[in-house]
C-alpha positions as CSV (number, residue, x, y, z in Angstrom):
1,X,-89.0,-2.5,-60.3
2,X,-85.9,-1.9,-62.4
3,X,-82.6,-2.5,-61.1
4,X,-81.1,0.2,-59.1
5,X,-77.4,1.3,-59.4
6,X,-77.6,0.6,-63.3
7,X,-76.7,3.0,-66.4
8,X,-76.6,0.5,-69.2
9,X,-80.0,-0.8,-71.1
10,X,-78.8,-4.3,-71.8
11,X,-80.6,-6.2,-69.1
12,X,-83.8,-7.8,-67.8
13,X,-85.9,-5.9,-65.5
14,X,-85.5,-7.7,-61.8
15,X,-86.2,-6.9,-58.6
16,X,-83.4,-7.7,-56.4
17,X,-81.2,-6.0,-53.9
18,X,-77.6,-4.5,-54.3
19,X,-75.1,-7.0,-54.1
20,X,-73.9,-7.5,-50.5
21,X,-76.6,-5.3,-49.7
22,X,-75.7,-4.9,-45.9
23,X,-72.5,-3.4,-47.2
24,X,-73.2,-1.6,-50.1
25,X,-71.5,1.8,-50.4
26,X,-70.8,1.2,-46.8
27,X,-67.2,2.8,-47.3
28,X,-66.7,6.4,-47.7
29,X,-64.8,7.8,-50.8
30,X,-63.5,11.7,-50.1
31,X,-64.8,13.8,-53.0
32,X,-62.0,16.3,-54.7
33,X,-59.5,14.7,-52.3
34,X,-55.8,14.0,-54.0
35,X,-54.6,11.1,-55.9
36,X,-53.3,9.0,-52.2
37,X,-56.5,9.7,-50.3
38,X,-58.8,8.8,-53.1
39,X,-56.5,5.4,-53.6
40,X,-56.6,4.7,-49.8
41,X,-60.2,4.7,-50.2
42,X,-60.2,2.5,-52.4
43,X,-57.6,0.1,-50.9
44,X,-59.2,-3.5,-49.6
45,X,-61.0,-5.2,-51.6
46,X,-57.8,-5.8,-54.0
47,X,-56.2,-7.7,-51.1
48,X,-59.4,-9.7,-50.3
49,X,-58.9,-11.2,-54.1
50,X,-55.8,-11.9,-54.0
51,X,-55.9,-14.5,-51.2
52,X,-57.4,-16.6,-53.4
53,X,-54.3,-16.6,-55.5
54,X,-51.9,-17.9,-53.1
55,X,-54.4,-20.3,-51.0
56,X,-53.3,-23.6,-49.9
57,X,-54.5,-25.4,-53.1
58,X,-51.5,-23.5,-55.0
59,X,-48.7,-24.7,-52.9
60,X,-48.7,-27.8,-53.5
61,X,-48.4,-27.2,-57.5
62,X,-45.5,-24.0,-56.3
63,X,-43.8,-27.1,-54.6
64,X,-43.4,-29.1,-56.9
65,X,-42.2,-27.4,-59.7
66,X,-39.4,-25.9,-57.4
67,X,-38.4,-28.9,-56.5
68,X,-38.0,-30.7,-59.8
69,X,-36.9,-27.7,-62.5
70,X,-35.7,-25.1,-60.0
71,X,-36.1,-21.7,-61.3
72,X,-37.1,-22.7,-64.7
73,X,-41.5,-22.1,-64.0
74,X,-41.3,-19.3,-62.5
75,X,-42.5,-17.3,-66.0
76,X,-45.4,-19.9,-65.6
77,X,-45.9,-17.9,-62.1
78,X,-45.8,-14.6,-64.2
79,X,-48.3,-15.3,-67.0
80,X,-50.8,-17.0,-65.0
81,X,-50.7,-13.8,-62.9
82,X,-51.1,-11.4,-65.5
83,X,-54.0,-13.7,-66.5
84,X,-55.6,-13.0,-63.2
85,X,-54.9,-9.4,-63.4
86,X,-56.9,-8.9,-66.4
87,X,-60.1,-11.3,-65.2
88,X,-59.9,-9.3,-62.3
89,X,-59.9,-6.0,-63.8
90,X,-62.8,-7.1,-66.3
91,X,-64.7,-8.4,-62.8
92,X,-64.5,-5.3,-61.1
93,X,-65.0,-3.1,-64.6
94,X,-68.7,-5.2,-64.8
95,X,-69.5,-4.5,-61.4
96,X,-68.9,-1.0,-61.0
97,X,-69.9,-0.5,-64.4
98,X,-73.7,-1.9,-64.3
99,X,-74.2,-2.6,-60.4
100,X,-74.6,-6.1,-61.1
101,X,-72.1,-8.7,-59.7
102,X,-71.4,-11.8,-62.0
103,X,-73.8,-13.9,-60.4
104,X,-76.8,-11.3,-60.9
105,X,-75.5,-10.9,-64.4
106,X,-75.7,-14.7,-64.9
107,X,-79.3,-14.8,-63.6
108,X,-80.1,-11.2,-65.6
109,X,-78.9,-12.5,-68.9
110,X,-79.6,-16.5,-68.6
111,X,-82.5,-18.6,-68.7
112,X,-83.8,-19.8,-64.7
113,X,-82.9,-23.1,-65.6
114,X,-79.2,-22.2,-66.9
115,X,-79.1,-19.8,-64.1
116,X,-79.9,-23.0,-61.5
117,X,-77.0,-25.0,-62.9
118,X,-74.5,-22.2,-62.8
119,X,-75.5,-21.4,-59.4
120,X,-75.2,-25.5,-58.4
121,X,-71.5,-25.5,-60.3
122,X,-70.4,-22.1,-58.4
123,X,-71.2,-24.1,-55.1
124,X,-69.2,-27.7,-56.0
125,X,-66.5,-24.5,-56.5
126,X,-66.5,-22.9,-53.3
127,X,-67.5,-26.3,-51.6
128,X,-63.6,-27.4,-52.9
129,X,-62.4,-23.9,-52.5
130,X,-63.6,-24.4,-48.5
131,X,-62.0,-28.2,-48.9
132,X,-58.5,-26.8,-49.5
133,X,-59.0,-24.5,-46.8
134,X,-59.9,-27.1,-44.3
135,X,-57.1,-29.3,-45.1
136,X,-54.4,-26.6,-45.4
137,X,-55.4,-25.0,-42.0
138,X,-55.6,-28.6,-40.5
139,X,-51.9,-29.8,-41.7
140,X,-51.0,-26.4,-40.7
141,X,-51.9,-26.8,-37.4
142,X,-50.4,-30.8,-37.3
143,X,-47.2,-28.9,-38.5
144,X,-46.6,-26.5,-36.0
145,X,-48.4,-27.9,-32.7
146,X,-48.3,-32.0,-33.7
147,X,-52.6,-32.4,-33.7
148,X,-53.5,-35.2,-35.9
149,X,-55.4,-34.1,-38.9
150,X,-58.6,-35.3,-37.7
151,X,-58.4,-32.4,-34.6
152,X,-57.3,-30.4,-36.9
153,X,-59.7,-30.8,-39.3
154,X,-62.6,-30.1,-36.5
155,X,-60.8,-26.6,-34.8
156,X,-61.3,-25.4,-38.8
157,X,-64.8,-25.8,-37.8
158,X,-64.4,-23.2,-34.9
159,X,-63.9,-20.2,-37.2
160,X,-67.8,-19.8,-38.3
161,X,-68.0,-17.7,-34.4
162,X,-65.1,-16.2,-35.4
163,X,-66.4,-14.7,-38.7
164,X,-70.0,-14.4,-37.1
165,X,-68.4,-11.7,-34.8
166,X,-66.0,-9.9,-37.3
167,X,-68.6,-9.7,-40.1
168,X,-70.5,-7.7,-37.2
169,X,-67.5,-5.2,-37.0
170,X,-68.0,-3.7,-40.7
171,X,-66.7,-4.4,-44.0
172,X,-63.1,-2.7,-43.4
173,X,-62.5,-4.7,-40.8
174,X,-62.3,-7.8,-42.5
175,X,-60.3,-5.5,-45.5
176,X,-57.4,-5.6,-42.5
177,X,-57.7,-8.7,-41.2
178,X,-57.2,-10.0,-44.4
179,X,-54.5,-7.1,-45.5
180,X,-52.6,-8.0,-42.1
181,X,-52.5,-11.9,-43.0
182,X,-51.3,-11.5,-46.5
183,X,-48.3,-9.1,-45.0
184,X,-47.7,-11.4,-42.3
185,X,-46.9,-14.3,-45.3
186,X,-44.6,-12.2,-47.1
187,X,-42.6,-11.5,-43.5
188,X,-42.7,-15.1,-43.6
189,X,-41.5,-15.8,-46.9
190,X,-39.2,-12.5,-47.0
191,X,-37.6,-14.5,-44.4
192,X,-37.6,-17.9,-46.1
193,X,-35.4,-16.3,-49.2
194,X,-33.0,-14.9,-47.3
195,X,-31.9,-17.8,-45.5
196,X,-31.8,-19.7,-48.7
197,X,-29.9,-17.5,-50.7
198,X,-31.4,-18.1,-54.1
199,X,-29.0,-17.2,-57.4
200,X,-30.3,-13.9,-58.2
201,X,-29.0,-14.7,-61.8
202,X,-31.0,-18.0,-62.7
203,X,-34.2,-16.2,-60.7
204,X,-34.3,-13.3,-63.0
205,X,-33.5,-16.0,-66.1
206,X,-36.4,-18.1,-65.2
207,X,-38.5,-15.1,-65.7
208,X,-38.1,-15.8,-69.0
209,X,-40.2,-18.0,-71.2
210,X,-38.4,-21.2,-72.6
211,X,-39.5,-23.9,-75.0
212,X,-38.7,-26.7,-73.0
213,X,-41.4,-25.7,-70.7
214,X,-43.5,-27.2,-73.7
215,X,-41.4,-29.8,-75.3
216,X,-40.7,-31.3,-71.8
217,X,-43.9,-33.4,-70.6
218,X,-43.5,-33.6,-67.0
219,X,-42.6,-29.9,-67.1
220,X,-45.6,-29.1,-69.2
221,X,-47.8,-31.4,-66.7
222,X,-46.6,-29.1,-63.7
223,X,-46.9,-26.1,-65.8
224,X,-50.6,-26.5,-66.7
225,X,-50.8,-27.3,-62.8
226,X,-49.5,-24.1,-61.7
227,X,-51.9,-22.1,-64.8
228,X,-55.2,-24.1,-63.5
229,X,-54.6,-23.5,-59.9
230,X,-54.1,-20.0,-59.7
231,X,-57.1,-18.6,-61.7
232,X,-59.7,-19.1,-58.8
233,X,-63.7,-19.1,-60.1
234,X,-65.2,-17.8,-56.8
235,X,-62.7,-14.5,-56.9
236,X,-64.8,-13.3,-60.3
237,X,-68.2,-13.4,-58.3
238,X,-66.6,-12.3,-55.3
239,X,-64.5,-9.1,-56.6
240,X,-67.6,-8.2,-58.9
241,X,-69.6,-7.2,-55.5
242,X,-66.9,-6.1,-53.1
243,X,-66.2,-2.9,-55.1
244,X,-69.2,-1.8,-54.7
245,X,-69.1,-1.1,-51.5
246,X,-67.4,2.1,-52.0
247,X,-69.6,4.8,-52.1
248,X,-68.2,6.6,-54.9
249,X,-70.7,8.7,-57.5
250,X,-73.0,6.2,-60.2
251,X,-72.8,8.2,-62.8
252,X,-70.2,8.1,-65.7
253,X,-67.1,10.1,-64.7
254,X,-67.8,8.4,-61.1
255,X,-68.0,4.9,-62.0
256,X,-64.6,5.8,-64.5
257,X,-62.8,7.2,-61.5
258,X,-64.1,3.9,-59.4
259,X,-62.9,1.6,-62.1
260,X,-59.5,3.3,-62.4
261,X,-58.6,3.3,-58.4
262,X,-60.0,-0.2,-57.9
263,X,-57.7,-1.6,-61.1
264,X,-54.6,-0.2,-59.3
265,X,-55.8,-1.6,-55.8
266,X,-56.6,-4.8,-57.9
267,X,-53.3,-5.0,-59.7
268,X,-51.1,-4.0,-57.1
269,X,-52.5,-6.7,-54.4
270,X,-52.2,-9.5,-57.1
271,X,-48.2,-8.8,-57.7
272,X,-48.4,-9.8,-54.0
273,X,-49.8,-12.6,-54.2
274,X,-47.2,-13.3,-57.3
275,X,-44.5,-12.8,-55.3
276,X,-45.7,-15.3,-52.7
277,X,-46.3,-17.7,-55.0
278,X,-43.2,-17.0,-56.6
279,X,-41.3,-17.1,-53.3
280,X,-42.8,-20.9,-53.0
281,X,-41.4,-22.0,-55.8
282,X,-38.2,-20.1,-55.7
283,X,-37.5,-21.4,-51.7
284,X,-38.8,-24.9,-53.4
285,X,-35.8,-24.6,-56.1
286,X,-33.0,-23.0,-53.5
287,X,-33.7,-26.0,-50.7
288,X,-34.3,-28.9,-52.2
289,X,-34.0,-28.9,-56.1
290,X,-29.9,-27.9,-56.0
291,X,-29.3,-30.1,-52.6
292,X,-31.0,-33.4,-54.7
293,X,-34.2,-33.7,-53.2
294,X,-36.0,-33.1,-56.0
295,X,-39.1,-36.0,-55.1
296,X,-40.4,-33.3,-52.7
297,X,-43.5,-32.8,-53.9
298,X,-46.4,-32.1,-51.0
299,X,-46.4,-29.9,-48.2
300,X,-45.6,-31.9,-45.6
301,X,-42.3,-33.2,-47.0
302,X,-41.2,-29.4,-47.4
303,X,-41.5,-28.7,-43.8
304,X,-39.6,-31.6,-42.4
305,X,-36.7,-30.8,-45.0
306,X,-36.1,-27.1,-44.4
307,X,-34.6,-26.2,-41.1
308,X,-31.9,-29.7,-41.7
309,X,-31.3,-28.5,-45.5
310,X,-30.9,-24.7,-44.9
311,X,-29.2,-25.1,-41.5
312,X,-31.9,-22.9,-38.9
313,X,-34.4,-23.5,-36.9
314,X,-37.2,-21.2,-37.7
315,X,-37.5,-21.7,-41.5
316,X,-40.2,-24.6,-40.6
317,X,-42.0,-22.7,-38.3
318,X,-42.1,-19.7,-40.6
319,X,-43.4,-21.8,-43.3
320,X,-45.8,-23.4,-41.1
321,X,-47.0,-20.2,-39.9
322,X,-47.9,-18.7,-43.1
323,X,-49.9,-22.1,-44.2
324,X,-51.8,-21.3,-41.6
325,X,-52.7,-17.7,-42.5
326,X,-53.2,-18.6,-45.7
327,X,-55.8,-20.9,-45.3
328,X,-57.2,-19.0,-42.7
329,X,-57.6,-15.6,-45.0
330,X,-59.3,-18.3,-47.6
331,X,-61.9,-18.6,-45.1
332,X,-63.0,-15.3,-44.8
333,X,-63.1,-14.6,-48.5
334,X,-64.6,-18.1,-49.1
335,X,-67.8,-16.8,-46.8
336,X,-68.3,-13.9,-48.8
337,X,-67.7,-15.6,-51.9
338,X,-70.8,-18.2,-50.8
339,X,-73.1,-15.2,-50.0
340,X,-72.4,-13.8,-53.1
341,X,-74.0,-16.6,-55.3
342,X,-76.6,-17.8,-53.5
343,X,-77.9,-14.2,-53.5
344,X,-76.9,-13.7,-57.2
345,X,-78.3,-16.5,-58.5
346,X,-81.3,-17.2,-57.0
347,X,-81.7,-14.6,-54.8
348,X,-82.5,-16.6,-51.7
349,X,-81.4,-14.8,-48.7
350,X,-79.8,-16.4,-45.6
351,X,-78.1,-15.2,-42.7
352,X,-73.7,-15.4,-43.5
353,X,-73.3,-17.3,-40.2
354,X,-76.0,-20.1,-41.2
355,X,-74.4,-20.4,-45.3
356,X,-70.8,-20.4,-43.8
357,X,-71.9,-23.2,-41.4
358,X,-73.4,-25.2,-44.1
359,X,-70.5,-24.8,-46.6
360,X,-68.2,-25.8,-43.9
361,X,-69.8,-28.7,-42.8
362,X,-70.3,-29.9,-46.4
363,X,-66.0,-29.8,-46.8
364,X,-65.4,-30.8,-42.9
365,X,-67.5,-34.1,-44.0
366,X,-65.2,-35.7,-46.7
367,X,-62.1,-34.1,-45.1
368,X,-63.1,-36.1,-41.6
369,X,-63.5,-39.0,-43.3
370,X,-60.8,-39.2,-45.4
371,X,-58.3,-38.0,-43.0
372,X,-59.1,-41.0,-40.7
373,X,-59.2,-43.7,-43.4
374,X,-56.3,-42.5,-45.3
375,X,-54.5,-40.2,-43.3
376,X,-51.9,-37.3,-44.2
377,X,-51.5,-39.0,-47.9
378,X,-55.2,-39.2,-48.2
379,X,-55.7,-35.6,-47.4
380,X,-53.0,-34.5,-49.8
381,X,-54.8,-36.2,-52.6
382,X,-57.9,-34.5,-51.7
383,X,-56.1,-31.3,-51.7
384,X,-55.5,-32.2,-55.5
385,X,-58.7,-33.2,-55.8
386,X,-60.0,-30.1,-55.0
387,X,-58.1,-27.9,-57.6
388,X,-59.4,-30.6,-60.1
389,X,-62.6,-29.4,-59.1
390,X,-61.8,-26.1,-59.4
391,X,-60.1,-26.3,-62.8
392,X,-63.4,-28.0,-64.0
393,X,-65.6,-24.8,-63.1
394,X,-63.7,-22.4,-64.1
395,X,-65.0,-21.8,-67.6
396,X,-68.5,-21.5,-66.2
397,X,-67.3,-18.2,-64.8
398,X,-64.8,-16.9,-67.3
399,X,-67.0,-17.5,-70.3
400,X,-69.9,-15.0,-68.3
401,X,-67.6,-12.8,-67.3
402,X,-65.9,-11.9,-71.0
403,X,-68.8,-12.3,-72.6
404,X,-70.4,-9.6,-70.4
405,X,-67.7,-7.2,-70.5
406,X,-67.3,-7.3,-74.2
407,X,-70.9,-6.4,-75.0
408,X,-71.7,-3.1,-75.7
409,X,-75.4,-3.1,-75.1
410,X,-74.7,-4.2,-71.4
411,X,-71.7,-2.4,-70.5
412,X,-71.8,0.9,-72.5
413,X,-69.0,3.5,-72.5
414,X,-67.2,0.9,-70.3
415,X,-67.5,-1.9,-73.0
416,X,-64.1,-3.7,-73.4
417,X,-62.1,-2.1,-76.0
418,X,-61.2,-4.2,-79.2
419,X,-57.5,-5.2,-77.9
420,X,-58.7,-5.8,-74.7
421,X,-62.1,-8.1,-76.3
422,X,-59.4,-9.8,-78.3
423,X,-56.8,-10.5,-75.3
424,X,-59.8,-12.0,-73.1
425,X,-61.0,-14.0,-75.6
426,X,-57.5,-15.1,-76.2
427,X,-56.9,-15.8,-72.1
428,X,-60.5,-17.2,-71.6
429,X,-59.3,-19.8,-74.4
430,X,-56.0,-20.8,-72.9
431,X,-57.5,-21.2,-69.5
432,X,-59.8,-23.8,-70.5
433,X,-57.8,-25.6,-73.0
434,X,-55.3,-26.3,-70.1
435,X,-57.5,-27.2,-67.5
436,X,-59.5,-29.5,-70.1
437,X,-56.1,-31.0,-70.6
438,X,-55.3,-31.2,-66.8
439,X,-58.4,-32.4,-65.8
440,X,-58.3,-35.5,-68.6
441,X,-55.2,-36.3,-67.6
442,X,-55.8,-36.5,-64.0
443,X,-58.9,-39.1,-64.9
444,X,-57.1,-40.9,-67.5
């Protein structure tokens, strides 16, 4: 039979189920209700996305480019997020629009065979995506209770109960979790620019765009590190099915109002996520790159320095702290994300508990191994690694994703308008010039 939930002509007949079909239009939307409620309603899956923007694979990048130019990347921070607020408004326009998440689109528009290898290249994703997870949470934990990484790296393992009994609760109740985590980093980080009193001045001036960022290579090298990290490939598949769990009306002036509310929701979540990154890289700056410890470049480093260079005791913790609900928030979008394009793809239909254990163990494995051959540097470099990885994939899901929104035949009255076809193209470009570049020059 013909895809349900569809008002556009442009695809193959199929046969498969709503995405996340357990949850689909699970959450009530008020009808006639005023601007706030309707908004509320809407309110979740926005946050859910933007953890992937300010997981433990972007620190490292935030770090370092604090630490060596001060102030002077933070537009870097800006554009890449105003990149990932556009890809994240076309996701959630193509899955409100046609009822299809990106993964279903890519098995709906693509040969079985093409379908098969996009499906085996969304998995290496996630498969790093989980990686960074498991190492941030584990250094997390070394940091603020002294286990060595390879304890660490096995308690990670402990949260597949944990998400077996919340994703029993109902949708919203993960929307919180994850909603509460995110505002427990910016108390953290809130916290973390007060004490080191950054120069409003040079903050607001590195805002600003500046040639050197080009003309310098080692700035340029962090730069493209900051743009490749950010710009996560499983948050396109994932934020294409959450927003559809919201039961508002699939016609056209319902799926208009849907797309509207969840862009604001979408939008509003990421300059969260922007200002935690920012805040990285600005407490990165104020610490260590005016006091002359501008080799800090990992994680690690950054917590030892703090409480001695800023003079308290609790800016380590704090820090510590909000690595560790960081990487723990990546783990709940990270299962979802896994469900998403196995289902998508191929349709093959397990239960979430058994595909979040097998993901885990598959990034536990080289974690484990590495931690206890290499130790803490070892597991740094796989945390680079990873974002490598990432950066590699990416265009596998940007390329879809643009591609589908700008096509009138699929998308119909929601088709991308021309500035917005040309920006996208324009962005989709950028990203994957840069992370070609990154990714040579990390082999070579």
């Amino acid at each position: 039979m013909e895809v349900k939930d569809t008002s556009t002509k442009g695809w193959r007949q199929d046969n498969s189920a709503n995405s996340l079909a357990e949850v689909h239009a699970s959450v009530r939307v008020p009808r006639n209700a005023g601007f706030f409620r309707t908004l509320m309603a809407y309110a979740g899956p926005g946050m859910m996305v933007a953890v992937g923007y300010m997981d433990p694979g972007n620190w490292a990048t935030d770090i370092a480019g604090g630490a060596q130019f001060g102030y002077k990347l933070l537009s870097v921070v800006l554009i890449s997020n105003l990149f990932a607020i556009l890809l994240q408004h076309l996701s959630l326009k193509l899955g409100i629009a046609t009822g299809r998440d990106l993964a279903q689109a890519c098995r709906d528009h693509f040969s079985r065979p093409v379908a098969v290898v996009l499906w085996l290249l969304a998995e290496v994703a996630i498969a790093a995506t989980d990686l960074a997870e498991v190492i941030g949470s584990a250094i997390a934990l070394n940091l603020l209770f002294g286990l060595p990484l390879t304890v660490g790296i096995l308690i990670t393992a402990l949260d597949v109960l944990l998400l077996l009994f919340l994703q029993n609760k109902g949708f919203q109740v993960l929307e919180r979790i994850v909603a509460s985590l995110i505002f427990l980093i910016v108390a953290c980080f809130g916290y973390e620019l007060f004490v080191s009193q950054p120069d409003i001045a040079d903050v607001v001036g590195g805002l600003l765009p500046r040639a050197e960022i080009v003309s310098n290579p080692a700035m340029l090298y962090i730069a493209i590190g900051i743009l490749g990290a950010t710009v996560m490939p499983h948050n396109l598949y994932l934020h294409s099915s959450i927003v559809q769990t919201r039961d508002f009306d699939r016609n056209e002036a319902g799926r208009r109002s849907a797309i509207k509310f969840a862009t604001i929701d979408s939008t509003v979540s990421l300059f969260l996520a922007f200002f935690i990154n920012a805040a990285i890289l600005i407490l990165s700056a104020a610490a260590f790159h005016f006091s002359g410890n501008q080799q800090v470049a990992d994680i690690t480093d950054a917590h030892r320095l703090l409480d001695p260079i800023l003079g308290v005791k609790l800016a380590g913790i704090l820090f510590a702290v909000a690595l560790l609900a960081s990487g723990q928030n990546s783990t709940l979008t990270g299962t979802l994300a896994g469900q998403i394009v196995m289902e998508g793809f191929i349709n093959l239909r397990i239960k979430p508990w058994l595909r979040r254990l097998v993901t885990r163990l598959v990034a536990i494995v080289p974690a484990l191994v590495v931690a206890i051959l290499y130790g803490e540097k070892g597991a740094s470099d796989l945390l680079i690694l990873s974002q490598v990885i990432l950066s590699l994939q990416l265009s596998f899901a940007v390329v879809p994703l643009v591609s589908f929104t700008s096509n009138k035949l699929k998308m119909g009255a929601f088709v991308n308008p021309g500035w917005v076809r040309i920006l996208s193209w324009a962005v989709a470009v950028i990203i994957i010039t840069l992370n070609a570049y990154l990714l040579w020059d990390t082999i070579t």
